[in-house]
C-alpha positions as CSV (number, residue, x, y, z in Angstrom):
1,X,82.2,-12.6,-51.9
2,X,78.3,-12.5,-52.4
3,X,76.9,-11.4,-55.8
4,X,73.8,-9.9,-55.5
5,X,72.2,-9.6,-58.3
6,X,70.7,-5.9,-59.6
7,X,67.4,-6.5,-59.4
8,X,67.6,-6.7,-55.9
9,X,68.7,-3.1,-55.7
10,X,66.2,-1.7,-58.6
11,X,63.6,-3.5,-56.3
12,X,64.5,-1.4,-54.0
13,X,64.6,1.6,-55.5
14,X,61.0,1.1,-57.2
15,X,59.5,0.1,-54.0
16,X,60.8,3.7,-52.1
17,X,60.0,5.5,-55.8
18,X,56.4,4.0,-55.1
19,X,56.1,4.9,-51.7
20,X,57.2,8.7,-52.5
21,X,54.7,9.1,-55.8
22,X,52.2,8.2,-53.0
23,X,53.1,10.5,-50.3
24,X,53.2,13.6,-52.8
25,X,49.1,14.1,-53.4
26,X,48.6,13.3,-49.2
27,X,51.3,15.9,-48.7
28,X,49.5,18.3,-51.5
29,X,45.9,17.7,-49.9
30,X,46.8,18.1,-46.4
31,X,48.4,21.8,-47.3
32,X,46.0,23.1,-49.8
33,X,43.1,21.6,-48.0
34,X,43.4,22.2,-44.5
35,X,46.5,24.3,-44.3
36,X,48.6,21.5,-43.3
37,X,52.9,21.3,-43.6
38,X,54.0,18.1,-43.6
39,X,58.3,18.0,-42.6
40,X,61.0,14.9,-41.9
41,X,63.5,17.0,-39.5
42,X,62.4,20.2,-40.3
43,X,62.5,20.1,-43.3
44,X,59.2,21.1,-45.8
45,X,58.3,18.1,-47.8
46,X,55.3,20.7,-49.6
47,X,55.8,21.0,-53.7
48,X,58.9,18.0,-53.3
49,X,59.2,15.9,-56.2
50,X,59.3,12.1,-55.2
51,X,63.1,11.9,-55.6
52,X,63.3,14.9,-53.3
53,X,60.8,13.6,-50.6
54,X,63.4,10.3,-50.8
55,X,66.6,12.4,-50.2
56,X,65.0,14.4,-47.5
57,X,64.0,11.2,-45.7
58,X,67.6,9.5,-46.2
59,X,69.4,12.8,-45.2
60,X,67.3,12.0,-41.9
61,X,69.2,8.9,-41.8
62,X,72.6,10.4,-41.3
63,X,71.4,12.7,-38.5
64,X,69.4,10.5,-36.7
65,X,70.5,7.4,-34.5
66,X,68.7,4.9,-36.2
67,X,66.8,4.3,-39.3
68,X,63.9,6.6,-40.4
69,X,62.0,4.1,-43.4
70,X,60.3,5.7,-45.8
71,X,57.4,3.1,-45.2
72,X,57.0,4.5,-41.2
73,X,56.9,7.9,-42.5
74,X,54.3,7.3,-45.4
75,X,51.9,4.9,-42.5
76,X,51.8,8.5,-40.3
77,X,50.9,10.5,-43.5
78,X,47.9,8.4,-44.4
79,X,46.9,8.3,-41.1
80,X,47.3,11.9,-40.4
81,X,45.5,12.6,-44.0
82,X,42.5,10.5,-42.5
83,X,41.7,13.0,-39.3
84,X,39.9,16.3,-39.4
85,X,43.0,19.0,-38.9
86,X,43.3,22.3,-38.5
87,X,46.4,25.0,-39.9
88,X,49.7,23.1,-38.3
89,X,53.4,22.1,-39.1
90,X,53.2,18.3,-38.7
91,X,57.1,16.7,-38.4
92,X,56.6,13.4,-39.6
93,X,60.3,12.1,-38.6
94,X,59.8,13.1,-35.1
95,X,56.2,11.6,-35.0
96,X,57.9,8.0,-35.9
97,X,60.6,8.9,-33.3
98,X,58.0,8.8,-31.0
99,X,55.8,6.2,-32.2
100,X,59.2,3.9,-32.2
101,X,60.2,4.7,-28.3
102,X,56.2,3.7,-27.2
103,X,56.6,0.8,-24.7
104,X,52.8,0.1,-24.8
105,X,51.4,-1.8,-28.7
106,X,49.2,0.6,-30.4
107,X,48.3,1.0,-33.4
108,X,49.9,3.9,-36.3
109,X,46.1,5.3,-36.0
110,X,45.4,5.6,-32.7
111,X,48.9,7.3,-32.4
112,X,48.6,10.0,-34.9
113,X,45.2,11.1,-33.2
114,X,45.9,10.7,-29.9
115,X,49.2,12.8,-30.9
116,X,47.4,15.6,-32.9
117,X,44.6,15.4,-31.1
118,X,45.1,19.7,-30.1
119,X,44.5,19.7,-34.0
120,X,41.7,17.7,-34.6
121,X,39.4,20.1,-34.6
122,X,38.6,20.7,-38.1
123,X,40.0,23.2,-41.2
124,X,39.8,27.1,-39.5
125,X,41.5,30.1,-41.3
126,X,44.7,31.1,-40.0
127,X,43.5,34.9,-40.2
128,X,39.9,36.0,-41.6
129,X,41.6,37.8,-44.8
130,X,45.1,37.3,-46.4
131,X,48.0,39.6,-44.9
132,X,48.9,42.4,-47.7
133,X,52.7,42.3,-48.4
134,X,54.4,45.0,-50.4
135,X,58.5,44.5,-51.3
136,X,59.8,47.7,-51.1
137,X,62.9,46.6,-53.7
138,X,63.5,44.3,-55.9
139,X,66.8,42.9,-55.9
140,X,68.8,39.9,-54.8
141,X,66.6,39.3,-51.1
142,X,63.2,40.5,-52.6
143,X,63.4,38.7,-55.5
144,X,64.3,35.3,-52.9
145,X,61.3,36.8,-50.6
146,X,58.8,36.9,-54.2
147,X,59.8,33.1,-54.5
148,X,59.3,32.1,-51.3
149,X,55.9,33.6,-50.5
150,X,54.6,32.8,-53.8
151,X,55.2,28.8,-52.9
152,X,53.5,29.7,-49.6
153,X,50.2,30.6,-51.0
154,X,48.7,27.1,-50.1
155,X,45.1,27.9,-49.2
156,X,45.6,31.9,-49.6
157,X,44.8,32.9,-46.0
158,X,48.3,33.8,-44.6
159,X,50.8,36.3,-46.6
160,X,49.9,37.4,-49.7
161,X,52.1,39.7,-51.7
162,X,50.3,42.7,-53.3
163,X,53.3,44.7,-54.8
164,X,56.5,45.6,-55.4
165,X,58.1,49.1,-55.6
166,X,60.9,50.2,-57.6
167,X,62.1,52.8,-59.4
168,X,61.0,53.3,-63.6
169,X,63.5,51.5,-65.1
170,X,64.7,53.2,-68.5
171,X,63.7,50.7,-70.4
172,X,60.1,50.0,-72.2
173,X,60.4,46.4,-71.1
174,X,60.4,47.0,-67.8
175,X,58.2,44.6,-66.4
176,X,59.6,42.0,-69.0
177,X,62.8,42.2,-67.7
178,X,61.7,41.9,-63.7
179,X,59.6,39.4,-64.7
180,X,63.0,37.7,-66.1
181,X,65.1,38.4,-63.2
182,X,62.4,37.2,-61.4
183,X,62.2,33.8,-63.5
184,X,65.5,32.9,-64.0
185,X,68.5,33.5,-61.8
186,X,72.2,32.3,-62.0
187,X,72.6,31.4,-58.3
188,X,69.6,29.7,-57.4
189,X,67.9,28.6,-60.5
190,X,64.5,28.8,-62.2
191,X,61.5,29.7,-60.6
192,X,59.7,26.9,-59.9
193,X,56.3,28.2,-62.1
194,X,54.5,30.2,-64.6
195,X,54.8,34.1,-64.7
196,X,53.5,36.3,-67.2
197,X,53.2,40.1,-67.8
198,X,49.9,41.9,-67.3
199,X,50.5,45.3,-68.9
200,X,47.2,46.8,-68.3
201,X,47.1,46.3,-64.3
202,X,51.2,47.1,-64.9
203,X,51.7,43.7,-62.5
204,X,53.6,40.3,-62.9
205,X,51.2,37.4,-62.5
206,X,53.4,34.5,-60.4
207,X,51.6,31.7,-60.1
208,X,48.2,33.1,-60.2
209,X,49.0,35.4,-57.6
210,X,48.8,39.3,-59.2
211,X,51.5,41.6,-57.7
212,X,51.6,44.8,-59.3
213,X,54.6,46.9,-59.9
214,X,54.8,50.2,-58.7
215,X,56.8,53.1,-59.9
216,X,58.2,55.5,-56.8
217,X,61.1,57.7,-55.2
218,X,60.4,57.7,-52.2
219,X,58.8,55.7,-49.4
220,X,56.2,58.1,-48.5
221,X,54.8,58.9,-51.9
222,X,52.8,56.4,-52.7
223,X,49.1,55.7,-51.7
224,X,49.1,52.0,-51.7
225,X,45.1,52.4,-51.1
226,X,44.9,53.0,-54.8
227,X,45.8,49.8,-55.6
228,X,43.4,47.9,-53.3
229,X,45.9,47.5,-50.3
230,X,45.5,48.2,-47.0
231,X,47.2,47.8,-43.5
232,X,50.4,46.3,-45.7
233,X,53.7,45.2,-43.7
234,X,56.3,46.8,-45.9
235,X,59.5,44.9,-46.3
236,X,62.4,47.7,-47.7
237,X,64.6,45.3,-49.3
238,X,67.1,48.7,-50.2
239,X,69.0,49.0,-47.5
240,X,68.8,52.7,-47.9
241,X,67.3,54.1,-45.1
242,X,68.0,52.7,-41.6
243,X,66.9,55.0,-38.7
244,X,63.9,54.8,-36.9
245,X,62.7,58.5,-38.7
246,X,64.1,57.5,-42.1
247,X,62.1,53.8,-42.2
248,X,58.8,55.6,-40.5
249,X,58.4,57.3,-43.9
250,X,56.9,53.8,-45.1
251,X,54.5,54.2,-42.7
252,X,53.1,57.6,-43.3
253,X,52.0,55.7,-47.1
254,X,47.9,55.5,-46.9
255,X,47.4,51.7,-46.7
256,X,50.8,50.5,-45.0
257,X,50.8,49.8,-41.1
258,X,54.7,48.1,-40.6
259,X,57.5,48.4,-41.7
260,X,60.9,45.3,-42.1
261,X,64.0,46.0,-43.1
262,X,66.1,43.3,-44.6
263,X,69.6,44.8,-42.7
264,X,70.9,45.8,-39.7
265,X,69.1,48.8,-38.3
266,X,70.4,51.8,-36.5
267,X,69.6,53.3,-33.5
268,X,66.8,51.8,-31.6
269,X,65.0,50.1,-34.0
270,X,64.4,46.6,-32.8
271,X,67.1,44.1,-34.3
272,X,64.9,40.8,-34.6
273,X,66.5,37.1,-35.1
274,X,63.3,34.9,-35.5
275,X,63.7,32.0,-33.2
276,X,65.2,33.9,-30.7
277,X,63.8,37.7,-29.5
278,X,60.9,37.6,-32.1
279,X,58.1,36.7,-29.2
280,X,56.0,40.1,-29.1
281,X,57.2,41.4,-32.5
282,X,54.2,42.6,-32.7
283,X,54.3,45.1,-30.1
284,X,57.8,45.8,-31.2
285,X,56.1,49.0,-32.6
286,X,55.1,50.0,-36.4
287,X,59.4,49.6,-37.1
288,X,61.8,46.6,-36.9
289,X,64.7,45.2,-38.1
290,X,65.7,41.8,-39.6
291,X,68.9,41.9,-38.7
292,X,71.9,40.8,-41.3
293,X,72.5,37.7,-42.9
294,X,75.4,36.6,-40.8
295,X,73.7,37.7,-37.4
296,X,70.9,35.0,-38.2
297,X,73.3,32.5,-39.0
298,X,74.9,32.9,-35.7
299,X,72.8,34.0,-33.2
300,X,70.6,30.9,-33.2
301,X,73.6,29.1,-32.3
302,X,75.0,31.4,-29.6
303,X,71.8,31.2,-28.3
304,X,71.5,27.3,-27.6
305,X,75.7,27.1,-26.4
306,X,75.5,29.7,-24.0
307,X,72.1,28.3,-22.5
308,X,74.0,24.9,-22.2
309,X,77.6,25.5,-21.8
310,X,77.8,29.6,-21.2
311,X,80.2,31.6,-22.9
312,X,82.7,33.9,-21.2
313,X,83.9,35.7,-24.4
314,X,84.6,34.7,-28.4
315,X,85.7,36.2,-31.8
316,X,83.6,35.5,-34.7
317,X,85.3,35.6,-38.4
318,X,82.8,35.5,-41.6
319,X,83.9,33.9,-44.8
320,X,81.3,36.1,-46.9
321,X,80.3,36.0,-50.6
322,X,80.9,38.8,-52.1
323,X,77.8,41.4,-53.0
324,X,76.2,43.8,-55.4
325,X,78.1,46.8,-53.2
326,X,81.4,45.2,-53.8
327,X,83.3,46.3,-57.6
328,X,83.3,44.0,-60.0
329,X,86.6,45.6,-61.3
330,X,88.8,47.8,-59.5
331,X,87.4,51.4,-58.6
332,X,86.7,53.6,-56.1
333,X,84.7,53.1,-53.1
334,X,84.3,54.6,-49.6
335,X,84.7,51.7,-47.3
336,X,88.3,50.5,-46.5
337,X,89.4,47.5,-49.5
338,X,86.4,47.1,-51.2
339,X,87.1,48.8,-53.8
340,X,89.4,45.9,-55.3
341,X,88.0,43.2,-57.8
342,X,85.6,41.0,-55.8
343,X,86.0,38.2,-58.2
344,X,89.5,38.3,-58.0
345,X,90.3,38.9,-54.6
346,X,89.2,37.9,-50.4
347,X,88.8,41.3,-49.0
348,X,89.5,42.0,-45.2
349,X,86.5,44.1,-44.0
350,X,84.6,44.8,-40.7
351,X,81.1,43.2,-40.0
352,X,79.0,44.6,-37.5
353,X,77.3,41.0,-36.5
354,X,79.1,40.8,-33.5
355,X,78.0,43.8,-31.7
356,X,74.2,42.7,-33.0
357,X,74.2,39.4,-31.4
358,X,74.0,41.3,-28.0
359,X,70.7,42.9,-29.3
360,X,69.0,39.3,-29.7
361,X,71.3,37.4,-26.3
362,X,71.9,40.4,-24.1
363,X,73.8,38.2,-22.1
364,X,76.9,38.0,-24.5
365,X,76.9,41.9,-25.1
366,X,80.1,42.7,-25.0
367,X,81.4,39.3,-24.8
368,X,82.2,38.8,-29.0
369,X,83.8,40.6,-31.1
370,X,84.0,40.0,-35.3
371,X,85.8,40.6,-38.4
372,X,84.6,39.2,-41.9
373,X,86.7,38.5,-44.7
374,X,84.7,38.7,-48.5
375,X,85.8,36.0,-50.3
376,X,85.1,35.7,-54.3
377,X,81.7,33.1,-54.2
378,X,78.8,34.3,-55.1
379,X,76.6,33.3,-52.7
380,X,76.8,31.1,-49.5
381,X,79.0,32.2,-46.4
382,X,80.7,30.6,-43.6
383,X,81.0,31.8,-40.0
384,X,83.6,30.5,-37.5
385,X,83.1,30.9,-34.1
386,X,86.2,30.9,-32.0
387,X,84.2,30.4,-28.0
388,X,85.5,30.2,-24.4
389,X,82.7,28.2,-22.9
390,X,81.6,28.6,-18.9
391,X,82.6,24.8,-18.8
392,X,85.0,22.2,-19.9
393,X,83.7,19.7,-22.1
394,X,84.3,17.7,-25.4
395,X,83.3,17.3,-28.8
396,X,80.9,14.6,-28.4
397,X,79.0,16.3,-26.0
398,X,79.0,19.6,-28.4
399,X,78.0,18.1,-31.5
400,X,75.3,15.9,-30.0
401,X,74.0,18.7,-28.2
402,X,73.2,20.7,-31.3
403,X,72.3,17.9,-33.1
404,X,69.3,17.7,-31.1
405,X,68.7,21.3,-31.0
406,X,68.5,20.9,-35.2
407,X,66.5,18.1,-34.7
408,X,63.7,19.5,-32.3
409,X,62.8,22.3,-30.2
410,X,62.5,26.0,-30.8
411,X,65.6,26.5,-32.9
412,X,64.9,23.4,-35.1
413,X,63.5,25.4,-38.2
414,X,66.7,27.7,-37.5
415,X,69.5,25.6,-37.1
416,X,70.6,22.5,-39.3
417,X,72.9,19.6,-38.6
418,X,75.2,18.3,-41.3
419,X,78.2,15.6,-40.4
420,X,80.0,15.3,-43.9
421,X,83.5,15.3,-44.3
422,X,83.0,16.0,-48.0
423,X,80.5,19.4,-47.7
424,X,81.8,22.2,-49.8
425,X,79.8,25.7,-50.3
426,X,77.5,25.1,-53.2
427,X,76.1,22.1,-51.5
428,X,74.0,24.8,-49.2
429,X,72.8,27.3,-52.4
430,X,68.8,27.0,-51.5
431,X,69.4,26.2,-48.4
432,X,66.7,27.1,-46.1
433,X,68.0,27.2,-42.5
434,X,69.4,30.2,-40.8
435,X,72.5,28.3,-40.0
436,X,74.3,24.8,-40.8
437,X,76.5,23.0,-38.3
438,X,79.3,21.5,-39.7
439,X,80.0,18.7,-37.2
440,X,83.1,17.4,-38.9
441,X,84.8,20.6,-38.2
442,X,84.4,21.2,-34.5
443,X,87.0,21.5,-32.5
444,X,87.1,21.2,-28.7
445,X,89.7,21.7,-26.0
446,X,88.3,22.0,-22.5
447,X,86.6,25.6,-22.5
448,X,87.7,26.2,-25.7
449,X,85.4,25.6,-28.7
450,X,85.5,26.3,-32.2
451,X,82.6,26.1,-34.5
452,X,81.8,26.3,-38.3
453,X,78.5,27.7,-39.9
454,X,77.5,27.9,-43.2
455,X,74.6,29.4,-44.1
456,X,73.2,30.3,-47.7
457,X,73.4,34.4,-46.9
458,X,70.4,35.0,-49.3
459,X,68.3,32.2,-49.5
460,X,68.6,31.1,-45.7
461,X,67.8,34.9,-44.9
462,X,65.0,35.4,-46.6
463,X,63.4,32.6,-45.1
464,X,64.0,34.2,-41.7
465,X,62.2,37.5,-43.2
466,X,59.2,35.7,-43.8
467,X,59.2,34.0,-40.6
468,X,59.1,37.5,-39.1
469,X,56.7,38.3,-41.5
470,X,54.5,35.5,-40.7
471,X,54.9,36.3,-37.0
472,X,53.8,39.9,-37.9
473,X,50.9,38.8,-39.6
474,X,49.9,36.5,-36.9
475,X,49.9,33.5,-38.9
476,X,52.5,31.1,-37.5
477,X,51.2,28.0,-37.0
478,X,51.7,25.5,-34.5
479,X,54.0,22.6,-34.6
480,X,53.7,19.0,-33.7
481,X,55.2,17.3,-31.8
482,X,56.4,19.7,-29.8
483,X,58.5,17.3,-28.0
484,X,60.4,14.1,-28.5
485,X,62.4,13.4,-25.8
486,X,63.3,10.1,-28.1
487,X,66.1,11.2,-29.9
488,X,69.0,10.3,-27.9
C-alpha cells in the first residue's frame, strides 16, 4: 500500500490555485477590453473566482473523454490575450480539443491565431449605442433578468437596462425594499455587488449602472422618453396581458419599440425558444413571446432527438416547483387543485408546454402531449420525457449523442450534460442552461426512450430571455470554434 505523503496533494492544489489566480485578470481584460467571453464547455468563466474557474474546468473532465488540464487551457488564454480581437464567445475547452487532435506540431500561438483569425481584427462596438431595456415587473424573473444583465455590462455597448416599472408600493421605503429584494434572495443568494438608493432620480444604482424605478398602471401610460429612453425592448415580466392587442399597449409608450413577454403567449404571438426558432426574431414583428420555463427546457432537446432519431409520438410529465400563484395555505383558487397548500402538497395540474413545443419543432405538432405535477421545492423542475423514436437504438448511442450536442454546436449554450448518479435538485439552483441531461437516468428499449431534464425554471429561463434579448438588440456575438469534430 503506497503512502503518499500530503504535500504531494497540497502541491497540487497550489500549483492549479496558481494557475487560476492567473487566468482571472486575462479573462477580466479580454471581456472589459475588447468585449471578449472566455468559456470551458459553455460555460462563462467571466467574474469566476479562482476556485470556480477550477471546478468549471474539472466538471469538463467528467464530460469529456479525456483530460482537459488547467495548464492547456491557461497556454490558449495567454495566447489568445496576446492577439488584437474583436466582440466574440471564445470556448477555451474546445480550442484545446482541437489543438490536442492536430496531427501536424505547431505551436499554442500559431494555433490560437490561425484559429481566431475571423477575429483578429481589432476591438469594434457590438452596436454604436447601448440597447435600452425596460422590465416591465419586478418579481421572481425580473429580478433574475436585473442580475443577469447587470453582470453583462462588460464594456457597456450591448443591453443596458434603463428601468423598471411597477406599481407604488404602499410603503415610503419603496425603493429600499426593491433594492433589498433585489440584493438578497432566499433561492439564489446575494447579489453579487454594490446597490444603493438614489432618491432624487427615484432609481436603484446596481453596480454603477442607474435604473430608475417607475411608478404605472398600465402599459401604455408612461412616456419612457421622459426619462431619457428611447426605442426600449420592453420585457413584461407580469404575465398579465397575453394577446397580441393586450401586449401592443407597451408599444404605443413614446420611447419603447418591442415588446417580450416572459410566458406563453396566446394567439399568434410568436412563441420563441432561443437556440431553436429565434433566427429572424427580429422581423418577428414589434410582439413576441419567450415561451414558458418548461418549453425551453424541453424543446432544445426535442429538437436535437428528432433531427437524429425522429420521434413518432411522446408524453411529457413536469416535476415543477411550486410558484407565487400557488397558496401558501389552503384557499380558494380558480384553477383545478391549486388551491391546496403548495408547501405541503404535489399538485396534479395541466401544463400547456406540450402543445408549445409544436410552435418552435412544427414537426412534432401534434405528436406530444403533457401533464405537470407541482411539487413542494421552491425552485428547480424536472421534465421526463416518455419518446417513441423513428428508430431503434440504445442508450449509449443516446447519451453520447447529446453529450456532444451539450458539448458543441448550436444547442451547446442551451443544453447541459450531467452523468452523476448522486445529482439531486439544489445542485442546479443558478443554473444557467435551458435544460440538464441527466445521463444516469436514461432509459432505452429499442424505439422507446425515456429521458430526464432538470432545469433551474427561473434562473435557466431568464438566461434564455436575454438571449432573445440580445438577439433583439443585435448584439449576439460570434462563437469560436464553431466546430470540433474532436470530441468523440
Amino acid at each position: 500500500m503506497s503512502n503518499p505523503t500530503p504535500d504531494r496533494y497540497l502541491t497540487a492544489w497550489r500549483d492549479r490555485s496558481r494557475l487560476a489566480e492567473e487566468m482571472v485578470p486575462l479573462v477580466g481584460r479580454l471581456y472589459r477590453d475588447r468585449g471578449v467571453i472566455v468559456t470551458v464547455f459553455g460555460h462563462s468563466l467571466v467574474n469566476m473566482s479562482p476556485v470556480a474557474i477550477s471546478q468549471i474546468q474539472r466538471r469538463a473532465d467528467h464530460v469529456v473523454d479525456f483530460e482537459v488540464p488547467l495548464e492547456g487551457c491557461y497556454d490558449i488564454l495567454e495566447a489568445a490575450q496576446r492577439l488584437d480581437l474583436a466582440p466574440a464567445r471564445i470556448d477555451i475547452g474546445n480550442l484545446f480539443t482541437r489543438l490536442r487532435a492536430e496531427e501536424e506540431e505547431i505551436s499554442i500561438q500559431d494555433f490560437v491565431a490561425r484559429e481566431l483569425a475571423d477575429i483578429c481584427t481589432g476591438r469594434g462596438s457590438i452596436r454604436p449605442a447601448p440597447q435600452d431595456v425596460v422590465l416591465y415587473g419586478f418579481g421572481r424573473v425580473g429580478r433574475l433578468i436585473a442580475r443577469i444583465m447587470v453582470g453583462k455590462t462588460g464594456g457597456g455597448d450591448s443591453l443596458r437596462l434603463r428601468a423598471i416599472v411597477v406599481r407604488k408600493g404602499g410603503s415610503a421605503d419603496d425603493l429600499e425594499k426593491r433594492a433589498s429584494l433585489l440584493r438578497r434572495d432566499s433561492v439564489h443568494g446575494r447579489f453579487d455587488g454594490l446597490i444603493d438608493v438614489d432618491h432624487e432620480e427615484n432609481a436603484l444604482i446596481v453596480n454603477g449602472n442607474l435604473i430608475r424605478v417607475i411608478y404605472s398602471d398600465g402599459p401604455d401610460s408612461i412616456d419612457y422618453t421622459k426619462y431619457g429612453i428611447h426605442d426600449a425592448l420592453i420585457v413584461d415580466n407580469t404575465g398579465k396581458w397575453r394577446t397580441r392587442e393586450e401586449l401592443s399597449l407597451h408599444t404605443k409608450a413614446p420611447g419603447a419599440s418591442k415588446v417580450i413577454l416572459t410566458a406563453p403567449a396566446k394567439g399568434d404571438v410568436p412563441n420563441v425558444v432561443y437556440g431553436v426558432n429565434h433566427e429572424g426574431i427580429r422581423e418577428m414583428g414589434a410582439v413576441i413571446s419567450a415561451a414558458s420555463c418548461t418549453t425551453n427546457a424541453i424543446v432544445p432537446v426535442l429538437k436535437a432527438l428528432n433531427d437524429e432519431f425522429g420521434i413518432q409520438a411522446g408524453h411529457v410529465e413536469s416535476c415543477h416547483s411550486f410558484t407565487n400563484d400557488q397558496n401558501l395555505i389552503d384557499n380558494y383558487h380558480k384553477k383545478d387543485r391549486r388551491g391546496r397548500a403548495a408547501t405541503l402538497n404535489m399538485v396534479l395540474t395541466e401544463t400547456g408546454a406540450a402543445k408549445a413545443v409544436s410552435k418552435a419543432v412544427p414537426e412534432l405538432d401534434g405528436k406530444l402531449t403533457g401533464n405537470a405535477i407541482r411539487v413542494p421545492t421552491p425552485n428547480v423542475s424536472l421534465a421526463i420525457l416518455n419518446l417513441h423514436l423513428g428508430r431503434e437504438t440504445h442508450i449509449e448511442e443516446v447519451n453520447s449523442y447529446l453529450r456532444m450536442v451539450s458539448l458543441e454546436g448550436d444547442l451547446q449554450n442551451q443544453i447541459e450534460y450531467v452523468n452523476s448518479s448522486e445529482v439531486v435538485s439544489s445542485d442546479f439552483v443558478g443554473n444557467r442552461f435551458a435544460g440538464i441531461v441527466d445521463a444516469q437516468a436514461t432509459i432505452v428499449n429499442g424505439e422507446h426512450c425515456v429521458l430526464y431534464i432538470w432545469y433551474d425554471n427561473e434562473f435557466g429561463y431568464s438566461r434564455q430571455v436575454v438571449r432573445c434579448l440580445e438577439e433583439l438588440a443585435g448584439v449576439v456575438m460570434p462563437n469560436f470554434p464553431q466546430r470540433v469534430g474532436a470530441l468523440k
